[in-house]
C-alpha positions as CSV (number, residue, x, y, z in Angstrom):
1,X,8.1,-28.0,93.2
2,X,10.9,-30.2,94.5
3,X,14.7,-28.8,94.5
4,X,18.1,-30.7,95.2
5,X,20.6,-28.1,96.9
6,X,24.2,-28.8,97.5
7,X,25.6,-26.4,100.2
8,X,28.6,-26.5,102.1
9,X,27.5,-25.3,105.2
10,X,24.2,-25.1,107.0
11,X,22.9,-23.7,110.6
12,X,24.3,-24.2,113.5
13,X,27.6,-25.2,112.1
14,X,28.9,-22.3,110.2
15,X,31.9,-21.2,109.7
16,X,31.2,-18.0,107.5
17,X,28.1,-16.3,105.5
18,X,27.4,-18.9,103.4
19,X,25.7,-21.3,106.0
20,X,23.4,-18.2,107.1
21,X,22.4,-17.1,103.8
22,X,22.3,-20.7,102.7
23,X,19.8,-21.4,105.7
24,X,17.7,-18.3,105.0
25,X,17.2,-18.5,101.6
26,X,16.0,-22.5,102.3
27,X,13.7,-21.1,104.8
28,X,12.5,-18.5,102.8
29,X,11.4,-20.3,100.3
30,X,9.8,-22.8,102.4
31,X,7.6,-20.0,103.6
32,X,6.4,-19.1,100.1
33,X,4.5,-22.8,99.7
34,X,5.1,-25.4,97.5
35,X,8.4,-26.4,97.7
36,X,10.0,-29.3,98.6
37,X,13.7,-29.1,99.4
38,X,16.6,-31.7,100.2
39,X,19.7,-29.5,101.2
40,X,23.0,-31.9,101.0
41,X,26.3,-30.7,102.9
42,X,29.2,-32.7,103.7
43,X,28.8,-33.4,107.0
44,X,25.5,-33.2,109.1
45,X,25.8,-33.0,113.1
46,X,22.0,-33.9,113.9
47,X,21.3,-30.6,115.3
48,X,20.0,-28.4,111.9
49,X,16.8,-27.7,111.8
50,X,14.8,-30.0,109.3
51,X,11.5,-28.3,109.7
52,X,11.7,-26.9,106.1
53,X,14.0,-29.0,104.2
54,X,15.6,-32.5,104.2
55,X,19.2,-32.8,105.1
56,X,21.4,-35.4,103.8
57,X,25.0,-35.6,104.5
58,X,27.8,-36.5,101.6
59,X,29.1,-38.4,104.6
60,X,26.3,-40.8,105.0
61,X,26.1,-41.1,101.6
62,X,27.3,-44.8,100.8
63,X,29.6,-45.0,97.3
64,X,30.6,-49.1,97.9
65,X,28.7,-51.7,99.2
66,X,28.6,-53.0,102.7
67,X,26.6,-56.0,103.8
68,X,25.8,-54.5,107.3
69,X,22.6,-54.8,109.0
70,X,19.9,-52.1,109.8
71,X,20.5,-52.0,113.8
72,X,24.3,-51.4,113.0
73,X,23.2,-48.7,110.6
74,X,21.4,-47.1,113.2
75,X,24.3,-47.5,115.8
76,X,26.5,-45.5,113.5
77,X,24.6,-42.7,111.8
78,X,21.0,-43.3,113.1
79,X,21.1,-39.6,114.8
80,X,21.7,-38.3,111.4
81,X,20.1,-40.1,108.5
82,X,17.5,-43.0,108.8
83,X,18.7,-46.8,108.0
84,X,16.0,-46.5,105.6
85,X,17.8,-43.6,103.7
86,X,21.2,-45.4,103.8
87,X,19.5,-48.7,102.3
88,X,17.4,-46.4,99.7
89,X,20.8,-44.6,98.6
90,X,22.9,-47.6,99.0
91,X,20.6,-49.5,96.0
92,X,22.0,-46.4,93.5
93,X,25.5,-47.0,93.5
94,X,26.7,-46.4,90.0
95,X,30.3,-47.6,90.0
96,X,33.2,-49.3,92.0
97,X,34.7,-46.9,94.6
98,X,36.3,-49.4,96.8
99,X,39.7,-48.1,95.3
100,X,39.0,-44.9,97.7
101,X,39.3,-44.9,101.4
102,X,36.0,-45.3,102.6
103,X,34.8,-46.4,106.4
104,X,32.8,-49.4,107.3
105,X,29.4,-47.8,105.4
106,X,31.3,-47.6,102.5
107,X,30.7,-43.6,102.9
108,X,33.6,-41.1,102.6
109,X,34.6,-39.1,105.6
110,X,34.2,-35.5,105.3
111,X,35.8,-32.7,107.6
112,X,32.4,-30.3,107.4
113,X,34.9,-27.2,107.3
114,X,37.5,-25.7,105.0
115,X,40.5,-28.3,104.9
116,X,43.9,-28.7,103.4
117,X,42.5,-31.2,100.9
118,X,39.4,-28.8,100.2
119,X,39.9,-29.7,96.5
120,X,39.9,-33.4,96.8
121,X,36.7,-32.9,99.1
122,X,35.0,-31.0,96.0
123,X,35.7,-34.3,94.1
124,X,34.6,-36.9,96.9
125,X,31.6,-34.6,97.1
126,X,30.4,-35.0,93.7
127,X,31.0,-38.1,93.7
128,X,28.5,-38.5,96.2
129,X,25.7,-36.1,94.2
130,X,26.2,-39.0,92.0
131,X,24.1,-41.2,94.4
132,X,21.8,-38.7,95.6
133,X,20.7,-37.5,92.2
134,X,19.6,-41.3,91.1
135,X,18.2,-42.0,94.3
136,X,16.4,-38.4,95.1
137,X,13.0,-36.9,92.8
138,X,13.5,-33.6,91.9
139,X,12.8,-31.1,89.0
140,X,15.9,-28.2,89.3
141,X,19.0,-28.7,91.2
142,X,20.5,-25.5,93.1
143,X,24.1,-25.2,93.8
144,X,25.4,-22.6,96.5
145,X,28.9,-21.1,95.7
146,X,32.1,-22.8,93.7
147,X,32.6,-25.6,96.8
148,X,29.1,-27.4,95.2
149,X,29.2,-26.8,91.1
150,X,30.8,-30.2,90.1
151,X,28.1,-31.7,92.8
152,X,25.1,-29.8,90.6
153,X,27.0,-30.2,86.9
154,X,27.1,-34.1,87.6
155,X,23.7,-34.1,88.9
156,X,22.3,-32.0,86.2
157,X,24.2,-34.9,83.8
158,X,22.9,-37.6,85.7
159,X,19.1,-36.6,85.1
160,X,19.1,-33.7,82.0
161,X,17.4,-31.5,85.2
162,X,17.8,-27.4,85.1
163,X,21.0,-26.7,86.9
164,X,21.1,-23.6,88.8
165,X,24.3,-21.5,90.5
166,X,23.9,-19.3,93.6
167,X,27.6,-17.1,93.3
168,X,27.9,-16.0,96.8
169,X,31.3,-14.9,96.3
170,X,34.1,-15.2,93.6
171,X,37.3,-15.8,93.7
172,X,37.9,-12.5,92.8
173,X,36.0,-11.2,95.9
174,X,38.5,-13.6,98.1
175,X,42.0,-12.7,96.6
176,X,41.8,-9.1,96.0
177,X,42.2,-9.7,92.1
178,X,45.1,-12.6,92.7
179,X,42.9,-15.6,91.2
180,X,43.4,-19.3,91.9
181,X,43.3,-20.7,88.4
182,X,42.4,-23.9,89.6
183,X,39.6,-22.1,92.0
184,X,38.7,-20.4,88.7
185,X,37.9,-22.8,86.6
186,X,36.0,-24.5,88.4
187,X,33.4,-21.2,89.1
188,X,33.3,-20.8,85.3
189,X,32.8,-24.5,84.4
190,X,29.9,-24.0,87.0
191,X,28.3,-21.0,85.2
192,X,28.9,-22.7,81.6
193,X,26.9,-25.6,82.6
194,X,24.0,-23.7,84.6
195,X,20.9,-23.0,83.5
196,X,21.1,-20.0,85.2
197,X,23.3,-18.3,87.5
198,X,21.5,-15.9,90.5
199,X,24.4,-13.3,91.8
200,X,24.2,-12.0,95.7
201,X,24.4,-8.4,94.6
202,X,25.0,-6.6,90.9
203,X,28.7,-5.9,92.1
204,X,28.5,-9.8,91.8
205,X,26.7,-10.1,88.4
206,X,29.0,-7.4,87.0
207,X,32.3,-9.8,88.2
208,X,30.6,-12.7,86.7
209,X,29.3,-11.0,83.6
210,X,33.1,-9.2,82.8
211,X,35.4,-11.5,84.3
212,X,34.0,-14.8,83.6
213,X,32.7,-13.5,80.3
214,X,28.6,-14.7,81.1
215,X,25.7,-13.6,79.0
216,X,24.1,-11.0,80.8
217,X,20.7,-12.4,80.2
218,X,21.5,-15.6,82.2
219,X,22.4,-13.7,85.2
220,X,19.4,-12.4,87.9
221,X,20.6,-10.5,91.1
222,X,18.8,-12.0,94.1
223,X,20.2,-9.3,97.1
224,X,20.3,-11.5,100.6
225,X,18.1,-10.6,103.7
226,X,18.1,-11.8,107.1
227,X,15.8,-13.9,109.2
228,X,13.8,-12.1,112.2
229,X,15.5,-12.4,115.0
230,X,13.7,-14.6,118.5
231,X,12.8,-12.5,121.5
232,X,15.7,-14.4,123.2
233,X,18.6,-12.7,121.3
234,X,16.9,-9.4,120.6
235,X,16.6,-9.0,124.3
236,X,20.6,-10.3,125.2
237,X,21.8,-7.9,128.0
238,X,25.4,-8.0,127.7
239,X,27.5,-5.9,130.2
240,X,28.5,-2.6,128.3
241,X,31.6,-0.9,128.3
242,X,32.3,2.7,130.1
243,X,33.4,4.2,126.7
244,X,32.1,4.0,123.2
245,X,32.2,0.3,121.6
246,X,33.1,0.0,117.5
247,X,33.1,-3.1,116.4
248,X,34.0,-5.3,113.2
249,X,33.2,-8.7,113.3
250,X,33.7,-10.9,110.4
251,X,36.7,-13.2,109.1
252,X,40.1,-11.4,109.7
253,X,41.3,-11.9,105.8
254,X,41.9,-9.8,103.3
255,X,38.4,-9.3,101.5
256,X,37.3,-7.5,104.5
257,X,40.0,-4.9,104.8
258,X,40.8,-5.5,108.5
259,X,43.9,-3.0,108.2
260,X,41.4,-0.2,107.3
261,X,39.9,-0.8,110.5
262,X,43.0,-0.9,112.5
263,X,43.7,3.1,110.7
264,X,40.6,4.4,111.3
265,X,40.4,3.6,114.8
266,X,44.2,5.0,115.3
267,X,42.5,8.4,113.7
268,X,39.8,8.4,116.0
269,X,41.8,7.6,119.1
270,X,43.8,10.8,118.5
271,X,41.2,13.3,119.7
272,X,38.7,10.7,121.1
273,X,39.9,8.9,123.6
274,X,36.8,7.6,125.1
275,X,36.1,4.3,122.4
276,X,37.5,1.3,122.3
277,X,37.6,-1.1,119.3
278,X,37.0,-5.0,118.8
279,X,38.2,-6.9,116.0
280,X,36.2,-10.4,116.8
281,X,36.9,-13.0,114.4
282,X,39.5,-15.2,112.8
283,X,41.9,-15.5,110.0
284,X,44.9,-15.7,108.3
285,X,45.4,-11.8,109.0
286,X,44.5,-11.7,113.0
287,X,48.0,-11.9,114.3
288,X,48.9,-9.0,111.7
289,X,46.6,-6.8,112.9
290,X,47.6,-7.3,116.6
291,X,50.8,-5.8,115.4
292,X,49.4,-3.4,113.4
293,X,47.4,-2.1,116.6
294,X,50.4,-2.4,118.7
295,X,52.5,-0.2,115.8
296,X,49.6,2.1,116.1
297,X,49.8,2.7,119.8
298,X,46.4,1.2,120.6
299,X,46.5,-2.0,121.9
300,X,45.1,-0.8,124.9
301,X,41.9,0.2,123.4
302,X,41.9,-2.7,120.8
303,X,40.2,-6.1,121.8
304,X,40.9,-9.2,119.7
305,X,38.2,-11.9,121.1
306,X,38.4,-14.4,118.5
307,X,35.4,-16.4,116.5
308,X,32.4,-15.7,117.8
309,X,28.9,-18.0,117.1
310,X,25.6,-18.3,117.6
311,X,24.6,-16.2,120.6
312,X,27.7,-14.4,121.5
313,X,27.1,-12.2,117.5
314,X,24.5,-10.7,119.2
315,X,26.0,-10.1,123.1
316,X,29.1,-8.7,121.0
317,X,26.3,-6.6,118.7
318,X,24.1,-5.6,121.5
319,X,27.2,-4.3,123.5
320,X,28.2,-2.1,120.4
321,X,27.7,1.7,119.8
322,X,28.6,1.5,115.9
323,X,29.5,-1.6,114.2
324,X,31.5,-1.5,110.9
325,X,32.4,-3.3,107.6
326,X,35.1,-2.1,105.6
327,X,34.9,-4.7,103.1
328,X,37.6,-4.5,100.0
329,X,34.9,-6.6,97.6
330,X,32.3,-8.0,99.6
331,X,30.0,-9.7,97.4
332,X,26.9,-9.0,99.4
333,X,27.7,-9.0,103.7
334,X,24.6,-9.7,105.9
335,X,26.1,-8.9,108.8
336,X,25.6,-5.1,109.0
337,X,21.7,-6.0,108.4
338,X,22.2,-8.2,111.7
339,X,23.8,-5.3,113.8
340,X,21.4,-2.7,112.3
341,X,18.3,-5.9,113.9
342,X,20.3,-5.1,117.3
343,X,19.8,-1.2,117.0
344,X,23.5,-0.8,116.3
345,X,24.1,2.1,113.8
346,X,26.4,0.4,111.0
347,X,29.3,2.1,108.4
348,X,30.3,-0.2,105.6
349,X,32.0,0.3,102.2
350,X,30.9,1.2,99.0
351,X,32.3,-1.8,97.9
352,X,29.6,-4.1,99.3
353,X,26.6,-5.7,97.6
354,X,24.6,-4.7,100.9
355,X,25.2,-0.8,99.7
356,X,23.3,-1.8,96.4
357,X,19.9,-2.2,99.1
358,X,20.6,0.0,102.7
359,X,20.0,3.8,103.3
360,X,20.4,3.9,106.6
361,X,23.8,3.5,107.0
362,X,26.8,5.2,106.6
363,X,28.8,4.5,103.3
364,X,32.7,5.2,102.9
365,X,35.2,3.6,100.2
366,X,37.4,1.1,101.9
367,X,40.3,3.0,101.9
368,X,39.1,6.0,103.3
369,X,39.8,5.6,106.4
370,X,40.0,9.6,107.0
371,X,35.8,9.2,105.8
372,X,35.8,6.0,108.0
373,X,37.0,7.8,111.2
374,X,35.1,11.4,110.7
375,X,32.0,8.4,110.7
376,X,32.8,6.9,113.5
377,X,33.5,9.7,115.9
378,X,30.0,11.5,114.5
379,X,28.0,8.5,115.8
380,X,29.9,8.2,119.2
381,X,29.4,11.9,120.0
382,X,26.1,13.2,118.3
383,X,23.3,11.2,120.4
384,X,20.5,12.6,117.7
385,X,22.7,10.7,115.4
386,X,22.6,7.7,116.9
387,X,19.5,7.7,117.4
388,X,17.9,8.2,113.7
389,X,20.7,5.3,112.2
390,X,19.3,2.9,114.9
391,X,15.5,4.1,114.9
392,X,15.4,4.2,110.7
393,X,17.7,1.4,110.2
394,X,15.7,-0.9,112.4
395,X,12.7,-0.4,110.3
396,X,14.3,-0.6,107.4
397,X,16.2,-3.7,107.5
398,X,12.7,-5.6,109.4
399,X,11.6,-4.8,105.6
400,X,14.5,-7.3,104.1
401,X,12.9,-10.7,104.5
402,X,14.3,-14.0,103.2
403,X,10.6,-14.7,101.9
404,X,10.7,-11.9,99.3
405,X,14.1,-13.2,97.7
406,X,12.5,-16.7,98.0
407,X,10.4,-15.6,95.8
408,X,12.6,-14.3,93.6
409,X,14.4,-17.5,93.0
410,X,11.3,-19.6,92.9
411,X,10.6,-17.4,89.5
412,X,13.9,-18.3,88.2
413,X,13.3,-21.9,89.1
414,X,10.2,-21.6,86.7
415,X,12.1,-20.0,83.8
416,X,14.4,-22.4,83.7
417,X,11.7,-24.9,84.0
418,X,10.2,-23.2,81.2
419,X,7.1,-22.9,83.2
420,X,6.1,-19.1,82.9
């Protein structure tokens, strides 16, 4: 079976959850046989892995003609599409773009993150699905969260072909409840037009059921996983800390109730004074939380060091004691399954999609942060604690494969090609 993905992000260029889950889920059904995947984003580097899919970038993607010759096509992009690709898409140009700003290719120019302009990049990008759906075979097109449903909805009208959502988050998730209309839309013209829609968690498919007002039957929960881990980051030997470590790693925004963090740790440093906190991340909220701590009297125990990637998750993991999410709506949230791969005993809210799958963890509400703390300062001081969350945990989450929910959506892929 051949699919047509549109993500926005993809491995080692993340920016957020997406691009792993995004990544795994590719791989994972890969690894089940059979399938036959192109995976467009906006912007391709030339480092992501193509040993299980074919990558194209938007940005490569030519949307005017340009008389240029093969060796300058392989001077500009040749480290991250083949001339032969730009020629083959080039031949499926369906209208006259040359109104737009485009670059000597006739391709649009993509930022690859989460710009200003994110909305007028939505557009450019469909634009460019356009192209890639003439030009591409395929049977079922898969789009992966909001960013990518006009890409799939003008694929899917291009060639009649099954159109399938992945909602890894709504907007409702993101805001707290205070919705973009414009952000809106746009989900629910995505799951009007799919074929089928597969939800992250059933905290998810409830959202999408009740607030975008779905039939229930055309909603499956596919629950993430995560992808084993190589000898090289299992076995990271960071230096550790004297005292205990707690950490919360993850975007600094409002979905995942950073201030709730900030509280419990103020509770725990009352009577405990041997932990120390880090807040590693980003966002819109970081510099608010540095006050926060400072308010709190803690600064001194509180550690703010920024975005962390690739190898430094897992020296930031590995150097932990507990690790913990408390999430306000997180849709599903891998990466307590990636501290509980490190041995790192995790707490995260009821509110998250991973709750819906995980036993051996410790689950608050959000807002408790009373619940939170009593948590935190049981795992810092009770060794035998510590020791079943890690031991139990680690063998449960080496269960939660990427395969299995590969599976999964290779089923759905079937139904909606009315094949079983």
């Amino acid at each position: 079976m051949k699919a047509l993905m549109f993500g926005w992000e993809f491995p080692p260029h993340i920016l957020g959850g997406l691009g792993t889950a995004s990544y795994g889920l590719t791989k994972g059904m890969w690894e089940c046989g059979n399938m036959d995947i192109t995976f467009v984003i906006p912007k391709p580097f030339g480092d992501e892995d193509k040993s299980f899919a074919k990558i194209i970038g938007a940005s490569q993607v030519p949307i005017a003609w340009r008389d240029v010759t093969r060796q300058y096509v392989e001077e500009r992009i040749g480290n991250v599409m083949s001339p032969d690709e730009y020629f083959r898409l080039r031949d499926h140009i369906y209208a006259d773009f040359n109104y737009m700003h485009l670059n000597d290719l006739g391709c649009i120019e993509f930022s690859g993150r989460y710009p200003d302009n994110l909305l007028e990049e939505i557009n450019n990008y469909s634009i460019c699905a356009g192209v890639i759906a003439r030009t591409e075979q395929f049977d079922i097109i898969h789009s992966h969260d909001w960013l990518t449903y006009p890409a799939g909805i003008h694929a899917k009208q291009v060639t009649g072909k099954p159109l399938v959502i992945h909602v890894h988050a709504t907007d409702f998730d993101r805001s707290r409840g205070n919705v973009n209309p414009t952000v809106y839309n746009i989900e629910r013209d995505g799951m009007l037009h799919a074929d089928h829609i597969i939800t992250v968690s059933n905290l998810t498919r409830n959202t999408v059921i009740e607030k975008y007002h779905i039939d229930p039957t055309k909603v499956t929960t596919v629950h993430n996983a995560v992808t084993p881990l190589s000898e090289d980051l299992l076995n990271v030997d960071p230096p550790r800390a004297k005292e205990k470590v707690v950490t919360f790693l993850g975007r600094i925004t409002m979905q995942k109730g950073p201030e709730y963090f900030v509280e419990a740790a103020a509770r725990v440093l009352r009577n405990n004074h041997n932990v120390r906190f880090v807040m590693a991340g980003s966002g819109d909220m970081m510099e608010k939380m540095i006050i926060l701590a400072a308010e709190r009297g803690i600064a001194d125990r509180f550690h703010f060091p920024g975005f962390q990637k690739g190898k430094q998750v897992y020296e930031m993991l590995k150097a932990s004691d507990v690790y913990i999410m408390p999430s306000v709506s997180e849709p599903f949230g891998i990466s307590p399954l990636e501290a509980m791969q490190m041995g790192v005993p995790s707490i995260i809210s009821k509110q998250s999609g991973c709750a819906e799958i995980l036993t051996n963890v410790i689950k608050t509400d959000y807002w408790d942060i009373d619940s939170m703390a009593d948590a935190i300062n049981s795992i810092v001081t009770y060794p035998a604690m510590h020791k079943q969350l890690q031991e139990d945990g680690l063998n449960e989450v080496n269960q939660i494969t990427w395969d299995k929910a590969g599976a999964k959506v290779i089923d759905i892929y079937n139904k909606a090609l009315h094949r079983n």
